[in-house]
N, C-alpha and C positions, 0 to 999 in steps of 0.2 A: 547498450540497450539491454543488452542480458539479464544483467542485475535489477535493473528496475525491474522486469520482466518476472523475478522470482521474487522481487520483494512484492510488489502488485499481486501475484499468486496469495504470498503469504496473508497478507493483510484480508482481500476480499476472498478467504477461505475461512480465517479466523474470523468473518464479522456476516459471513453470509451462512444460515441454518438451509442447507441442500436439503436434507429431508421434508420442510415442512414449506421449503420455498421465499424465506425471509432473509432480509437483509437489514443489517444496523445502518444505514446507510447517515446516521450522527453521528457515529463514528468515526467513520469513514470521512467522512466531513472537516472532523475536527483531524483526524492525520494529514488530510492536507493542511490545515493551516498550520500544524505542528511542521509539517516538513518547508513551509514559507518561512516559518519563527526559526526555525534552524539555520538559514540561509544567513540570518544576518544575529542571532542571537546564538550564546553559549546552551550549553543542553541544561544545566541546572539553571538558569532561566526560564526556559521554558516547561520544568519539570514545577519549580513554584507555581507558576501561572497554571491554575486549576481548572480555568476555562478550556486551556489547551490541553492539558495533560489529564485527566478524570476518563477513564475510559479505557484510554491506550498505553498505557503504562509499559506493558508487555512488549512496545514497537518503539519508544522512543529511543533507545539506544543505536537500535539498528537505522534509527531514522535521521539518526544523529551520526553514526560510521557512513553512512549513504552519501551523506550529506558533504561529507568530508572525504570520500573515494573517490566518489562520481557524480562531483556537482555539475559536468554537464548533460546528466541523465536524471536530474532533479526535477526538472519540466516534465520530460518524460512520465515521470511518475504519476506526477501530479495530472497531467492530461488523462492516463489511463484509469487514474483512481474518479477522476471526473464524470468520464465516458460511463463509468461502472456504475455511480451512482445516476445518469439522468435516464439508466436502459430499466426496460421494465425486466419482472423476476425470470421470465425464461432467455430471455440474451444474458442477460447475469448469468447464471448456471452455464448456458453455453460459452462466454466471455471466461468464465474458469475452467472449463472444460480445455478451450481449444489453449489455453495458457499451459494448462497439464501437459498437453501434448508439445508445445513449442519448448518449454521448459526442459520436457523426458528427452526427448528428440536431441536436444544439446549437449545434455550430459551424454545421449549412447554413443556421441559421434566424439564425445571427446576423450574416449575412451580406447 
């Protein structure tokens, strides 16, 4: 669950504006169905499909090594990136928040 754990970080920090309190949350959107197209298609498939790839360009490699590391934290993912888009903007901000911490928390122990 780790890795989804810091991928999920990644993704809804990259598509969430903390300062002003906005979320791309069509973005976000479209990562998850990129990481369902993954599951059963190749990445430069999903990289032509414009519908899926316009946007997140920047995630679909890692969403595509994900995909191929720890297909069974693939759900995972996708439930968290879910949960993130149906909360309003202050559980958001706190949903990255307490992920910073679960995330920091693991590297100091692995350390």
């Amino acid at each position: 669950m780790h890795p989804a754990l810091e991928l999920f970080l990644g993704v809804a920090k990259e598509y969430t504006d903390l300062t002003f309190g906005r979320s791309k949350d069509e973005l976000i959107s479209r990562s998850i169905k990129a990481l369902r197209a993954l599951r059963e298609e190749d990445l430069e498939k999903v990289k032509e499909n414009k519908e899926l790839s316009t946007g997140i360009e920047v995630f679909l490699e890692r969403f595509a090594s994900f995909v191929k590391e720890h297909p069974e934290d693939v759900e995972t993912l996708i439930k968290l990136l879910s949960i993130f888009i149906k909360s309003p903007v202050p559980c958001k901000i706190r949903l990255i928040n307490f992920s910073e911490v679960l995330v920091e928390g693991r590297r100091a122990s692995q350390k």
